[in-house]
PDB file of N, H, CA, C and O in Angstrom:
ATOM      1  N   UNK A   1      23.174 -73.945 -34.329  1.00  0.00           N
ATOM      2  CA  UNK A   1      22.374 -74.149 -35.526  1.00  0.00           C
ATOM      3  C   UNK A   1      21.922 -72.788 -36.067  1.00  0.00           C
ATOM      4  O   UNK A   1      22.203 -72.473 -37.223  1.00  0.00           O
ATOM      5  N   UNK A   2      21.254 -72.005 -35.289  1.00  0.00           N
ATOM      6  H   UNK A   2      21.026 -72.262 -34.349  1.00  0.00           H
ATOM      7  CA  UNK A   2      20.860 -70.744 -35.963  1.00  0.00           C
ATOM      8  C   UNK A   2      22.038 -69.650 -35.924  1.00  0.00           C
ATOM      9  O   UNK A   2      21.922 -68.451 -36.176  1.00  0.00           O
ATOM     10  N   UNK A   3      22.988 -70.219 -35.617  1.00  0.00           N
ATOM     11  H   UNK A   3      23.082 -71.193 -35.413  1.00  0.00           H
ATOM     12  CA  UNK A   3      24.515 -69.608 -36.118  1.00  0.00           C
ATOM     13  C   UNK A   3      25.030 -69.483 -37.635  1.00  0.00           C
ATOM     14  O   UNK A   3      25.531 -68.663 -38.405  1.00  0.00           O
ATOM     15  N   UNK A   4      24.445 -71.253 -37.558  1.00  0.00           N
ATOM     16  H   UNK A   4      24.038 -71.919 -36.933  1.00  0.00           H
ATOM     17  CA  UNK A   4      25.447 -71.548 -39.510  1.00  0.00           C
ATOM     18  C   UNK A   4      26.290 -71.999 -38.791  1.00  0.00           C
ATOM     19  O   UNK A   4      27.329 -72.237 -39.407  1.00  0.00           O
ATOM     20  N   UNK A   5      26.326 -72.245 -37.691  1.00  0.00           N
ATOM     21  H   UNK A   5      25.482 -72.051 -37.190  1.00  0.00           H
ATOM     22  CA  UNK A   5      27.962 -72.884 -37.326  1.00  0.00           C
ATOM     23  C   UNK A   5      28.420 -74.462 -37.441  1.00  0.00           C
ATOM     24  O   UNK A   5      29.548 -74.914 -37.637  1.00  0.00           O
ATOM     25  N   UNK A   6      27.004 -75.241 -37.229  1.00  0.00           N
ATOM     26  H   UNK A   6      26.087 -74.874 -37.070  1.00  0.00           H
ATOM     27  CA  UNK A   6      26.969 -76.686 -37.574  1.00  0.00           C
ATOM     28  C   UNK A   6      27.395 -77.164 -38.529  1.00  0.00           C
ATOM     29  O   UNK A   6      27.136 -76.537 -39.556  1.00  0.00           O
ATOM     30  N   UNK A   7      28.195 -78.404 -38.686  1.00  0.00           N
ATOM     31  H   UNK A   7      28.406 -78.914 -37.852  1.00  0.00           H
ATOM     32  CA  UNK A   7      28.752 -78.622 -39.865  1.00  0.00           C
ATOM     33  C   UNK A   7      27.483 -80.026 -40.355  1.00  0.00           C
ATOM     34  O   UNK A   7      26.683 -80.626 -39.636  1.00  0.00           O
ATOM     35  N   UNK A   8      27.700 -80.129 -41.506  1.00  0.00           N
ATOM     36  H   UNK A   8      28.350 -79.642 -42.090  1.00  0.00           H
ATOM     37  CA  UNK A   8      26.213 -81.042 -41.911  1.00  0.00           C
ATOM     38  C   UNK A   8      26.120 -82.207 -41.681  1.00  0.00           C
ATOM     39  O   UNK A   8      25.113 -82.785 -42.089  1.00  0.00           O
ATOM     40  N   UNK A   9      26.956 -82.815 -41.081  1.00  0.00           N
ATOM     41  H   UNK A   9      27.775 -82.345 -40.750  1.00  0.00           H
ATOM     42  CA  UNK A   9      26.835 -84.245 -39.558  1.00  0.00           C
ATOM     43  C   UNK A   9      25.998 -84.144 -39.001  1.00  0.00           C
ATOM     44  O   UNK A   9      24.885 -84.635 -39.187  1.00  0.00           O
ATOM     45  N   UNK A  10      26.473 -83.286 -37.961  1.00  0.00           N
ATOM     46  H   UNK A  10      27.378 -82.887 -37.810  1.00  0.00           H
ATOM     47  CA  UNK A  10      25.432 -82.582 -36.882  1.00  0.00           C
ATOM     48  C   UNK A  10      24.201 -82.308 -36.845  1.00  0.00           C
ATOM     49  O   UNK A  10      23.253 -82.573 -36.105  1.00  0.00           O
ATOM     50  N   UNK A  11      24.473 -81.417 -38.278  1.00  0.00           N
ATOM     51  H   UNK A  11      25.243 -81.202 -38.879  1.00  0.00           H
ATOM     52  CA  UNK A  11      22.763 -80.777 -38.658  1.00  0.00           C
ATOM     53  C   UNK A  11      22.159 -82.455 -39.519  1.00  0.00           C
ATOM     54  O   UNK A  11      20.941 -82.626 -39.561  1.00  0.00           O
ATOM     55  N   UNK A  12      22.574 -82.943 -39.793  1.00  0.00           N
ATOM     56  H   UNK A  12      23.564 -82.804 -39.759  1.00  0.00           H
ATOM     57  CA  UNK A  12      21.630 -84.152 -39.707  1.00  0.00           C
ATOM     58  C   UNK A  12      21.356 -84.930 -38.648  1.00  0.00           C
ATOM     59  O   UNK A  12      20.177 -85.092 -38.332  1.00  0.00           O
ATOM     60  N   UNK A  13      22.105 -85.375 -38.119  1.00  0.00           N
ATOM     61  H   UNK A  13      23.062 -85.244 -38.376  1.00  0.00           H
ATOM     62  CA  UNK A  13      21.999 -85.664 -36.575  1.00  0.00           C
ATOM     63  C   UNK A  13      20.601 -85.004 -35.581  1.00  0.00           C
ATOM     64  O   UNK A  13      19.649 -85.543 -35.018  1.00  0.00           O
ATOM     65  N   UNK A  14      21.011 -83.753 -35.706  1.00  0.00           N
ATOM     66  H   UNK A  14      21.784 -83.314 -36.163  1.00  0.00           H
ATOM     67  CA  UNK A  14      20.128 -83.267 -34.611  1.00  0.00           C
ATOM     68  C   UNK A  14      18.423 -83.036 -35.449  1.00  0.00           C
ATOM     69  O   UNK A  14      17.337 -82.966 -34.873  1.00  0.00           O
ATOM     70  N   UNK A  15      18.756 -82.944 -37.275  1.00  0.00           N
ATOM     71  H   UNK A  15      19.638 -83.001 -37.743  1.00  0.00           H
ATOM     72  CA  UNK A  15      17.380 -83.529 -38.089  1.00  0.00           C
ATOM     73  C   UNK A  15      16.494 -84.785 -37.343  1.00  0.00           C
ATOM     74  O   UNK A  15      15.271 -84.812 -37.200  1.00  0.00           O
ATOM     75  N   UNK A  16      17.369 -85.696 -36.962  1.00  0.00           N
ATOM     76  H   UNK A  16      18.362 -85.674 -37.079  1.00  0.00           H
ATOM     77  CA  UNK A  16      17.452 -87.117 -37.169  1.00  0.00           C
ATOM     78  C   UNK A  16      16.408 -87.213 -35.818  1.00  0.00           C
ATOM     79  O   UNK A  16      15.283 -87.714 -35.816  1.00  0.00           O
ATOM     80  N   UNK A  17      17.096 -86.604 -34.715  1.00  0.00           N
ATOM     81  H   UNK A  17      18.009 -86.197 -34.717  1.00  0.00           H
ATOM     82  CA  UNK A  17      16.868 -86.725 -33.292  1.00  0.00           C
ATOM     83  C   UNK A  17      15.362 -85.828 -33.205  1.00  0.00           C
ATOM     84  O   UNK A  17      14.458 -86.229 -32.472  1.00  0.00           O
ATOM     85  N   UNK A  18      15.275 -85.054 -33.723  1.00  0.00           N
ATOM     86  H   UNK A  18      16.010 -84.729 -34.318  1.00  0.00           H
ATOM     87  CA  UNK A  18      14.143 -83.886 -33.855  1.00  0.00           C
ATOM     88  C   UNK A  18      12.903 -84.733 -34.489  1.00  0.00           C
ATOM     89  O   UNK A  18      11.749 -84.717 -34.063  1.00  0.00           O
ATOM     90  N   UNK A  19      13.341 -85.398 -35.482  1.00  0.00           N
ATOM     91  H   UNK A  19      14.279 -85.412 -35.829  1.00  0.00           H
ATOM     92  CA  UNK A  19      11.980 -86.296 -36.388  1.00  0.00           C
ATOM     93  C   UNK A  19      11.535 -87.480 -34.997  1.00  0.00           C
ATOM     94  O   UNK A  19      10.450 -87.725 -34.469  1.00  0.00           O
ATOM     95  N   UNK A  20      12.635 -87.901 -34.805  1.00  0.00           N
ATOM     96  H   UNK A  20      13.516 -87.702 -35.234  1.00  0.00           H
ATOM     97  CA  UNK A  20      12.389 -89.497 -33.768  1.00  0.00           C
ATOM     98  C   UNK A  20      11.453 -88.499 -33.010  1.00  0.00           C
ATOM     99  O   UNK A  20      10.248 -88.549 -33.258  1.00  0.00           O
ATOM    100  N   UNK A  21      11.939 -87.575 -32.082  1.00  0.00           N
ATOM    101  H   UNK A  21      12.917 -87.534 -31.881  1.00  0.00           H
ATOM    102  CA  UNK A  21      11.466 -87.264 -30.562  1.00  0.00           C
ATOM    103  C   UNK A  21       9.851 -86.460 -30.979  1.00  0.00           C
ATOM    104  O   UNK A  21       9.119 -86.004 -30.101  1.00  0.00           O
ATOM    105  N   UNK A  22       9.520 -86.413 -32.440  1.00  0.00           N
ATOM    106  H   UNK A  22      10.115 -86.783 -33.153  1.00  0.00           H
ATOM    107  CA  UNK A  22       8.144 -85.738 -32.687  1.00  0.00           C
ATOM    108  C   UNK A  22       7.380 -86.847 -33.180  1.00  0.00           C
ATOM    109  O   UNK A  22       6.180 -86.669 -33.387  1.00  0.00           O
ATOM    110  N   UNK A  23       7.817 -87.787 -33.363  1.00  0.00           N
ATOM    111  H   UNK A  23       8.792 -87.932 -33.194  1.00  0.00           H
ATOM    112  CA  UNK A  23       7.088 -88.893 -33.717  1.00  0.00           C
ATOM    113  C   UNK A  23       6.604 -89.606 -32.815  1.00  0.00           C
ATOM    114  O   UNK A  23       5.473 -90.074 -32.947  1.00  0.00           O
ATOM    115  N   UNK A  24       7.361 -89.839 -31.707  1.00  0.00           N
ATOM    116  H   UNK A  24       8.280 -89.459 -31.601  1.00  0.00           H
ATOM    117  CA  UNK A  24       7.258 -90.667 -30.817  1.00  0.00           C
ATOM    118  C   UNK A  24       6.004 -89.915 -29.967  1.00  0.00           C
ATOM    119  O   UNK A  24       5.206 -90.609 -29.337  1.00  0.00           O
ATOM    120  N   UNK A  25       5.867 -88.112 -30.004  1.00  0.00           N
ATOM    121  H   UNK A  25       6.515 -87.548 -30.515  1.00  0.00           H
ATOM    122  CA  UNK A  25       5.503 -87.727 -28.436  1.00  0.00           C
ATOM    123  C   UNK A  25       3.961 -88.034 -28.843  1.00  0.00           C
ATOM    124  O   UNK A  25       3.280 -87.620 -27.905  1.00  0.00           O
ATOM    125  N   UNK A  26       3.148 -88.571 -29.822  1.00  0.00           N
ATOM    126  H   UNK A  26       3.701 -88.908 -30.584  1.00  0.00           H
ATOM    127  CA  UNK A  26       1.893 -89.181 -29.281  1.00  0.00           C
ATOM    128  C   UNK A  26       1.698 -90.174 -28.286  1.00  0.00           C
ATOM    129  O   UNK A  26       1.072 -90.307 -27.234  1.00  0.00           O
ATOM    130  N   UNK A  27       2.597 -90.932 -29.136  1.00  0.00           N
ATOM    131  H   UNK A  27       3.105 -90.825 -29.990  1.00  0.00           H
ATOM    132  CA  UNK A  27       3.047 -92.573 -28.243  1.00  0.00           C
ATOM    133  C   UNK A  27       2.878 -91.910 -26.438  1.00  0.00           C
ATOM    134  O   UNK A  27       1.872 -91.763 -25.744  1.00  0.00           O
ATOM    135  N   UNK A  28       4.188 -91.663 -26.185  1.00  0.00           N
ATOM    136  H   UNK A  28       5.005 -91.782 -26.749  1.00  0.00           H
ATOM    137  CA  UNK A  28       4.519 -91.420 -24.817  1.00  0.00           C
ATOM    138  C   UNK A  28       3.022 -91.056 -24.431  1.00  0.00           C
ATOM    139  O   UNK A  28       2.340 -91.864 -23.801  1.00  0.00           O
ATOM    140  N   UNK A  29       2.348 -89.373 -24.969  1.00  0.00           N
ATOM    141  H   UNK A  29       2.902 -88.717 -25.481  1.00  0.00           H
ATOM    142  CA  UNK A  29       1.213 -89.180 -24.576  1.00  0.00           C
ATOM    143  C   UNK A  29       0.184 -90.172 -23.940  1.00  0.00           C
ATOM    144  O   UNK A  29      -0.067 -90.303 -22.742  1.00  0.00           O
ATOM    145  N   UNK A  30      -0.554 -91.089 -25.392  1.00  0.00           N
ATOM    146  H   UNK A  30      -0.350 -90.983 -26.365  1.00  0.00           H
ATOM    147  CA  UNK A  30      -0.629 -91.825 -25.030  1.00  0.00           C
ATOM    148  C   UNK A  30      -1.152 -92.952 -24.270  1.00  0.00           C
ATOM    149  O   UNK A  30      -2.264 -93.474 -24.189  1.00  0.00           O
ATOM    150  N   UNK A  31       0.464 -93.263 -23.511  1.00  0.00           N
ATOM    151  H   UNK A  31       1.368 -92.839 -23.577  1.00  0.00           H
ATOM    152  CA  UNK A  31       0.682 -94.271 -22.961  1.00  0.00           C
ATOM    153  C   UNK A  31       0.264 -93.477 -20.971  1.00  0.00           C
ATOM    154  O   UNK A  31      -0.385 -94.018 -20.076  1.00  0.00           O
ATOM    155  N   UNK A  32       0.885 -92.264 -20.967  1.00  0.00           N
ATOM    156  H   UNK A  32       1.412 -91.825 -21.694  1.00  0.00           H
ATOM    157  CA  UNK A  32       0.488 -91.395 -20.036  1.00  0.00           C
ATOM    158  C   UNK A  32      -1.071 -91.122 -19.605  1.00  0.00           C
ATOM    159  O   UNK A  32      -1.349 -90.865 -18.434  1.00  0.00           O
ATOM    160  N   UNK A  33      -1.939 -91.185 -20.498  1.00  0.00           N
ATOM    161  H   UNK A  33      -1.713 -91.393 -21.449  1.00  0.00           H
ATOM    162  CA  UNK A  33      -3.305 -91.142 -20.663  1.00  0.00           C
ATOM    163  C   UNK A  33      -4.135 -92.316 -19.923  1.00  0.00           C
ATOM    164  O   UNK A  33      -4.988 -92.415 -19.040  1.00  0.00           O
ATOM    165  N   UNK A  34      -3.176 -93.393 -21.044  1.00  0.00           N
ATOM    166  H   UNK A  34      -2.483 -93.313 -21.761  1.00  0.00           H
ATOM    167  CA  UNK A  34      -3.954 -94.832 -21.015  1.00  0.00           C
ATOM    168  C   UNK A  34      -3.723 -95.438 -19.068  1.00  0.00           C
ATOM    169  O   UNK A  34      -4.090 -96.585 -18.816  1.00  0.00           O
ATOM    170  N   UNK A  35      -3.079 -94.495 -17.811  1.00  0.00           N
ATOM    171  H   UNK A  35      -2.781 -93.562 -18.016  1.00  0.00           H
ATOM    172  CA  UNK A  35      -2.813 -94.752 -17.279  1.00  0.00           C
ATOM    173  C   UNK A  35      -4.077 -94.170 -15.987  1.00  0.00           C
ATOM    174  O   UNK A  35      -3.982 -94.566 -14.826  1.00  0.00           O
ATOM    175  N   UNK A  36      -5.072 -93.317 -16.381  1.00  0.00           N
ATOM    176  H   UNK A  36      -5.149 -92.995 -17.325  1.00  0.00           H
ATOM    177  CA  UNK A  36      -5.762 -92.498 -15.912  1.00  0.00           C
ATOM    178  C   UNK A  36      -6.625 -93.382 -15.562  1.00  0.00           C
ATOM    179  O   UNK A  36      -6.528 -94.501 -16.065  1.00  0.00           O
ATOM    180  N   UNK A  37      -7.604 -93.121 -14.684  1.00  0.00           N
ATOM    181  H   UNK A  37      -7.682 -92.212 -14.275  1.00  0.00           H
ATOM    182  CA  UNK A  37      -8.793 -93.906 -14.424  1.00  0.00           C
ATOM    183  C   UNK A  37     -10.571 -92.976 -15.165  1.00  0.00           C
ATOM    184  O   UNK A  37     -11.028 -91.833 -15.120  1.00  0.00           O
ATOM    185  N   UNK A  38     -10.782 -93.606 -15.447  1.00  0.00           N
ATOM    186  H   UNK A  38     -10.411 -94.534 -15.484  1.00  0.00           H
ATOM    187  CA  UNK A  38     -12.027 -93.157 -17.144  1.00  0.00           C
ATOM    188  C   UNK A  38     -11.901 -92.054 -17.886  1.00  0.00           C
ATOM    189  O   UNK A  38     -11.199 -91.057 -17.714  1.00  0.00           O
ATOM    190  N   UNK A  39     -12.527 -92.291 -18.586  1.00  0.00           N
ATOM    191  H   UNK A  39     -13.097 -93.101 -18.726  1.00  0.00           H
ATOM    192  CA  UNK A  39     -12.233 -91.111 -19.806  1.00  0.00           C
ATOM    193  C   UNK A  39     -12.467 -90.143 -19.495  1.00  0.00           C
ATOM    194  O   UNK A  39     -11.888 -89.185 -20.008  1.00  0.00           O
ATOM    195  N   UNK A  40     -13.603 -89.947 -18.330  1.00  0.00           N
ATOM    196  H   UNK A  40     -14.074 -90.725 -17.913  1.00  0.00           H
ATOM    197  CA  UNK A  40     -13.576 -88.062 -18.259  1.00  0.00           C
ATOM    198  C   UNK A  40     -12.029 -87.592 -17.815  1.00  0.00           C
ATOM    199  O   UNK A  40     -11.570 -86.606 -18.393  1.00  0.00           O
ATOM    200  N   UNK A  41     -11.262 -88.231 -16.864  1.00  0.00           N
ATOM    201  H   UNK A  41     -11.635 -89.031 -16.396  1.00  0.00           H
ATOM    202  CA  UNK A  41     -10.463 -87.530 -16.212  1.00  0.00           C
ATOM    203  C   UNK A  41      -9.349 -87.580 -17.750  1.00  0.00           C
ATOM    204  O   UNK A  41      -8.991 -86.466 -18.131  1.00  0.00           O
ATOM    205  N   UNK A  42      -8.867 -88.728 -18.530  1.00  0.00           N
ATOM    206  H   UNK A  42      -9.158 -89.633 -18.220  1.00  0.00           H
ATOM    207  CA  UNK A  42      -8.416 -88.542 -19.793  1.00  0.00           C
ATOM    208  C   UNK A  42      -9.084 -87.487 -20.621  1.00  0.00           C
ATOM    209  O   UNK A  42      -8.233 -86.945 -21.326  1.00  0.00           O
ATOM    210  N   UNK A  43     -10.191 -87.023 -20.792  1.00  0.00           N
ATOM    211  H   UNK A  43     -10.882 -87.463 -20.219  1.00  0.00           H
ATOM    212  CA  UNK A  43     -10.504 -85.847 -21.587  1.00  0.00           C
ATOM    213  C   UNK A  43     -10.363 -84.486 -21.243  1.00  0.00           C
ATOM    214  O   UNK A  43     -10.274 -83.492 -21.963  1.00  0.00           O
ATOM    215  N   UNK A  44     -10.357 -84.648 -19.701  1.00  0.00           N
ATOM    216  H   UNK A  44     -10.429 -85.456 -19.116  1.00  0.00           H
ATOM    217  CA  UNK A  44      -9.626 -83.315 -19.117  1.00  0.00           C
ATOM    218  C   UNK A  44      -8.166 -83.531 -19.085  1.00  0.00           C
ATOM    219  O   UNK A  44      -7.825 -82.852 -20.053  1.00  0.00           O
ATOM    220  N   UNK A  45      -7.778 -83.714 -18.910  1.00  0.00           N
ATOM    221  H   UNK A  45      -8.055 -84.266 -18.124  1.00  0.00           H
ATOM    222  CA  UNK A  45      -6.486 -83.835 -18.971  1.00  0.00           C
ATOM    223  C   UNK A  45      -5.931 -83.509 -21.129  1.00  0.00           C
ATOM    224  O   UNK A  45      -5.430 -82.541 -21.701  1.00  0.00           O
ATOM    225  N   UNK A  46      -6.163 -84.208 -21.378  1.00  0.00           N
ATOM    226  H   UNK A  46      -6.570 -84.995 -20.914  1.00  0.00           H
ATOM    227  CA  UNK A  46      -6.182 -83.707 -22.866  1.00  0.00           C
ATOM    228  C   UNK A  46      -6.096 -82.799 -23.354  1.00  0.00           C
ATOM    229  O   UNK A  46      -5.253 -82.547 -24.215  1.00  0.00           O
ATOM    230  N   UNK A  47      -7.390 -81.657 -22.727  1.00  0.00           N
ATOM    231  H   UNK A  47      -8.075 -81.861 -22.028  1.00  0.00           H
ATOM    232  CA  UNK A  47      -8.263 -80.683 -23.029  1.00  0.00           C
ATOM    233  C   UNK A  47      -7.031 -79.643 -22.457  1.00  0.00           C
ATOM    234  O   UNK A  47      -6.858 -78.606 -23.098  1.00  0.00           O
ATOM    235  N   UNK A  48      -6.344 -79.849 -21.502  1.00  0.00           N
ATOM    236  H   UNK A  48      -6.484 -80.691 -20.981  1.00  0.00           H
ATOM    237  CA  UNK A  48      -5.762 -78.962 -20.644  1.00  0.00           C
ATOM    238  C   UNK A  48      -4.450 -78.797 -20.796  1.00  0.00           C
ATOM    239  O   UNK A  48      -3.757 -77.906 -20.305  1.00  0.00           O
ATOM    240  N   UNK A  49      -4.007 -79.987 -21.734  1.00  0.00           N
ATOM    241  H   UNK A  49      -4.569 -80.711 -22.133  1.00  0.00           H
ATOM    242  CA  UNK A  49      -2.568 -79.814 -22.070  1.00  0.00           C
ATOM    243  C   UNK A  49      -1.616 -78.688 -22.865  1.00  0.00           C
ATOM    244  O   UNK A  49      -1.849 -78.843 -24.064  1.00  0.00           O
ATOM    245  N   UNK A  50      -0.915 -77.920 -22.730  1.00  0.00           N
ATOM    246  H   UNK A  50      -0.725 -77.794 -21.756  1.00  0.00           H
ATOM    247  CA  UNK A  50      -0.296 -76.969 -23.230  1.00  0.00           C
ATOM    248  C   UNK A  50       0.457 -77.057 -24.388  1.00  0.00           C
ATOM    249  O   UNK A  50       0.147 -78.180 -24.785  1.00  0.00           O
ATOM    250  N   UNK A  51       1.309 -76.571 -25.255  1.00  0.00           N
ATOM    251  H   UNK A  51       1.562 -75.659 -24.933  1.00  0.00           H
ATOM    252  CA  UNK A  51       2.128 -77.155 -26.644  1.00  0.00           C
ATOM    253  C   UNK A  51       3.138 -78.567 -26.191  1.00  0.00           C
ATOM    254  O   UNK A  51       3.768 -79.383 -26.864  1.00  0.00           O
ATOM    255  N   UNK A  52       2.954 -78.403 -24.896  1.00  0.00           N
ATOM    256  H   UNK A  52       2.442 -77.740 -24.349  1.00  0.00           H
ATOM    257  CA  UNK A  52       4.196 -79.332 -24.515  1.00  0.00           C
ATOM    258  C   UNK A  52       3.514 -80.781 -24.115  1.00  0.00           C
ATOM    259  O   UNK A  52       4.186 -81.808 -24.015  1.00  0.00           O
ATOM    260  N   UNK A  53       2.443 -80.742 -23.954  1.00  0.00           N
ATOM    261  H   UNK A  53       1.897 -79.908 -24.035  1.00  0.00           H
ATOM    262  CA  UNK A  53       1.869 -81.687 -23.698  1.00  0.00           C
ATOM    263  C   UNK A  53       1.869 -82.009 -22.394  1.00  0.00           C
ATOM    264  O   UNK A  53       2.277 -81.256 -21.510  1.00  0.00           O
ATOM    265  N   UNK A  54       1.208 -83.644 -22.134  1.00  0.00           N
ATOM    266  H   UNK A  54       0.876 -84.257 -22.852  1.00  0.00           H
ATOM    267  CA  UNK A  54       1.701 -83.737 -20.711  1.00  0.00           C
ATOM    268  C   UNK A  54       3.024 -84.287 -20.505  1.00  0.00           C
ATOM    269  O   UNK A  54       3.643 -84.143 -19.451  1.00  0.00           O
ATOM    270  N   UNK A  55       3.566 -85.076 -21.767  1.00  0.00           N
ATOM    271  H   UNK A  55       3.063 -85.193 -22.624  1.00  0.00           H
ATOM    272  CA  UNK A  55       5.005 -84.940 -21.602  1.00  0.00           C
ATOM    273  C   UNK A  55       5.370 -85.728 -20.716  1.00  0.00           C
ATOM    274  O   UNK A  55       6.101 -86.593 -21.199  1.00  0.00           O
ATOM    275  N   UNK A  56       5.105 -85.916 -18.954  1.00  0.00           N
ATOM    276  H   UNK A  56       4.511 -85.213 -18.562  1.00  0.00           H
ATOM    277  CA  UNK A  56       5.646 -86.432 -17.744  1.00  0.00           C
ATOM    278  C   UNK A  56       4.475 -86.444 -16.802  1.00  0.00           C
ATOM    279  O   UNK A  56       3.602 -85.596 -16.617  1.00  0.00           O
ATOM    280  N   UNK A  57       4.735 -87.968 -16.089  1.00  0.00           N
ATOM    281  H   UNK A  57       5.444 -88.657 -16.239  1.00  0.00           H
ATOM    282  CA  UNK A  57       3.570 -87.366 -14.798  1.00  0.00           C
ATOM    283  C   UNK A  57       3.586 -86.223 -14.060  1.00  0.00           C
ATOM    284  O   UNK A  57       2.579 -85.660 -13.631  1.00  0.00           O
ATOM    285  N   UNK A  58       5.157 -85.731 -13.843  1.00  0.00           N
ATOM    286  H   UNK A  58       5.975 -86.189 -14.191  1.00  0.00           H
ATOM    287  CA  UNK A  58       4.974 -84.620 -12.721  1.00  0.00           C
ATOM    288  C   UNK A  58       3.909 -83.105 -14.422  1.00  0.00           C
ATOM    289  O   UNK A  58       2.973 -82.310 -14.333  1.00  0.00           O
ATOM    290  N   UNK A  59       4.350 -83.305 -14.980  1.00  0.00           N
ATOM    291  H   UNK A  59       5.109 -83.951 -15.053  1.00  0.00           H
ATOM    292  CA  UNK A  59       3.621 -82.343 -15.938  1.00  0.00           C
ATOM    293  C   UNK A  59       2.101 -82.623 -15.748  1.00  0.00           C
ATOM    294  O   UNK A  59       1.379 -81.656 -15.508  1.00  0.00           O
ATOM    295  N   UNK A  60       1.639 -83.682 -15.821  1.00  0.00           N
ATOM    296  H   UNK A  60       2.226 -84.468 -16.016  1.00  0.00           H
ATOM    297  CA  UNK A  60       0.437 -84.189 -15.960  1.00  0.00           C
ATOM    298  C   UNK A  60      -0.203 -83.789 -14.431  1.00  0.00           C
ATOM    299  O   UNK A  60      -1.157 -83.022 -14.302  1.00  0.00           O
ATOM    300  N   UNK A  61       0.380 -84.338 -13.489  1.00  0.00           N
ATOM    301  H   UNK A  61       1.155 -84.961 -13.594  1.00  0.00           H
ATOM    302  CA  UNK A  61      -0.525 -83.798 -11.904  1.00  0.00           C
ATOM    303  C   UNK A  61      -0.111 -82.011 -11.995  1.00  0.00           C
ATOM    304  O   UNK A  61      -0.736 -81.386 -11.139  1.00  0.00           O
ATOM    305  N   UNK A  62       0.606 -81.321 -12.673  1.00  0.00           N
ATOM    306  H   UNK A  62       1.114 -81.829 -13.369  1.00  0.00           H
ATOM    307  CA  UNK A  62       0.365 -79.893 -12.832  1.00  0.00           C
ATOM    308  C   UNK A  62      -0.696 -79.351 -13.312  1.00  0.00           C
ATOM    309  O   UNK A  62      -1.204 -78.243 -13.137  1.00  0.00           O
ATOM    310  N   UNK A  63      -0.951 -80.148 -13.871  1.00  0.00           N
ATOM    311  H   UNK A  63      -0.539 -81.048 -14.013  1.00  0.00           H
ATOM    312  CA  UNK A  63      -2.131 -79.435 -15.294  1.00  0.00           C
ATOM    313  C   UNK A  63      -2.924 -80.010 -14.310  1.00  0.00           C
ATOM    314  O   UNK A  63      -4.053 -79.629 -14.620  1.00  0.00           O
ATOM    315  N   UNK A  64      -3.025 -80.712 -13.290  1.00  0.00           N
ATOM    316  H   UNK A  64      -2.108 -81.021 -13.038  1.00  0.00           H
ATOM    317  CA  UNK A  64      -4.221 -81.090 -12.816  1.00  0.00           C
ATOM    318  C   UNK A  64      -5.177 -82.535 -13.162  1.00  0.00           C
ATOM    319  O   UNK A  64      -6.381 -82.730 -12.993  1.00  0.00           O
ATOM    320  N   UNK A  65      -4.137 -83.402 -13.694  1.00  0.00           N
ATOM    321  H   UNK A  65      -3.159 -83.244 -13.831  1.00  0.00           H
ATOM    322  CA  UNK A  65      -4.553 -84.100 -14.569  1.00  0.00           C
ATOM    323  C   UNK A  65      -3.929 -85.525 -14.094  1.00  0.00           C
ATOM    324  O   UNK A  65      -4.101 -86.405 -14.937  1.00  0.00           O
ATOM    325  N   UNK A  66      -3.259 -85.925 -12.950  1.00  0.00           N
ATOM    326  H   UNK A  66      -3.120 -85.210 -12.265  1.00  0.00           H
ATOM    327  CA  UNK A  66      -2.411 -86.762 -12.450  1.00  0.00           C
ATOM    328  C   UNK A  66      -3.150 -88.275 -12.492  1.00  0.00           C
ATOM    329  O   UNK A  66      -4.266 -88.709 -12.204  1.00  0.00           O
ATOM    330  N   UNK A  67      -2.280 -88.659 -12.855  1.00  0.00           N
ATOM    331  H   UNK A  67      -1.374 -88.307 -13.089  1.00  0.00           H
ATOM    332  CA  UNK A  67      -3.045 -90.618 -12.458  1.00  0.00           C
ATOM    333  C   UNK A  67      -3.790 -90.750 -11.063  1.00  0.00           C
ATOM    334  O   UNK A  67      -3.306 -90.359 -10.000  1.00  0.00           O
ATOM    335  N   UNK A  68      -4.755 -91.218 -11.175  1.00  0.00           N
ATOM    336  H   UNK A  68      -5.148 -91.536 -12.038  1.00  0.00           H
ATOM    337  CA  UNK A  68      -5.374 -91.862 -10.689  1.00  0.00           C
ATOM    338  C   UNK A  68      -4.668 -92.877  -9.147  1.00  0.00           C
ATOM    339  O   UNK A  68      -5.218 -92.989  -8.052  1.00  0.00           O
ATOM    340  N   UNK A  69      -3.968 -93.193  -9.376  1.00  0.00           N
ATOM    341  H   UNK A  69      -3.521 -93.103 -10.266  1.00  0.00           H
ATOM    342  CA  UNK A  69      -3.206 -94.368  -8.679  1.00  0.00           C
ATOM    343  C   UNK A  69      -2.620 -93.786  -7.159  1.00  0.00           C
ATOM    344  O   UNK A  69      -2.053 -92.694  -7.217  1.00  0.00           O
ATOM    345  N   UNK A  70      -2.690 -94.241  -6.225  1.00  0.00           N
ATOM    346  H   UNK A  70      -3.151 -95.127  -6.179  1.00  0.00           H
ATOM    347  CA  UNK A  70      -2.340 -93.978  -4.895  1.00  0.00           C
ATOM    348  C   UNK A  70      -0.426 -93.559  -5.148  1.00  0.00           C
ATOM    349  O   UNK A  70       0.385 -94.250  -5.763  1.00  0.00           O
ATOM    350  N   UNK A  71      -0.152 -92.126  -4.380  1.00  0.00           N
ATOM    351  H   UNK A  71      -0.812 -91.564  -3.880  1.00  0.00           H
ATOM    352  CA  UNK A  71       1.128 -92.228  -4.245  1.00  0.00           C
ATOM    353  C   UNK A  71       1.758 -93.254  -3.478  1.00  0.00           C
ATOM    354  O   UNK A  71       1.198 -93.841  -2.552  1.00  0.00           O
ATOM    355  N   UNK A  72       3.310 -93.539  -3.994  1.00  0.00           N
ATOM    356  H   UNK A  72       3.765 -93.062  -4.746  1.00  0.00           H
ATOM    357  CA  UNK A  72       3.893 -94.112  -3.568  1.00  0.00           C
ATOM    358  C   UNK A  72       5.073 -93.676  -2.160  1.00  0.00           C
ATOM    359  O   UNK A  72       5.803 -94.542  -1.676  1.00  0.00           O
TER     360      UNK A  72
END
């Protein structure tokens, strides 16, 4: 892409895929959140998230911020 080499399929395509996957990453967020046990540990966790968000549980117990829930 930052070639010019894409032909304009593609570069819509990967438009296409780029809009979905930024729309969605509140959702996922979230749904990742809504999994925490009370809001303080959801507001830290929030508070602590990087551009990437928490993105994943293993992201989320990095930041320090992991569910609540007994490992499996």
């Amino acid at each position: 892409m930052h070639r010019g080499e894409l032909k304009s399929d593609e570069l819509r395509r990967w438009i296409a895929n780029r809009f979905h996957h930024q729309r969605h990453i509140p959702v996922k967020d979230a749904l990742i959140l809504a999994e925490f046990d009370g809001p303080a540990l959801r507001r830290a966790c929030a508070g602590s998230r990087t551009t990437a968000g928490c993105g994943t549980a293993r992201a989320a117990s990095s930041a320090g911020c992991g569910p609540a829930r007994p490992p499996a």
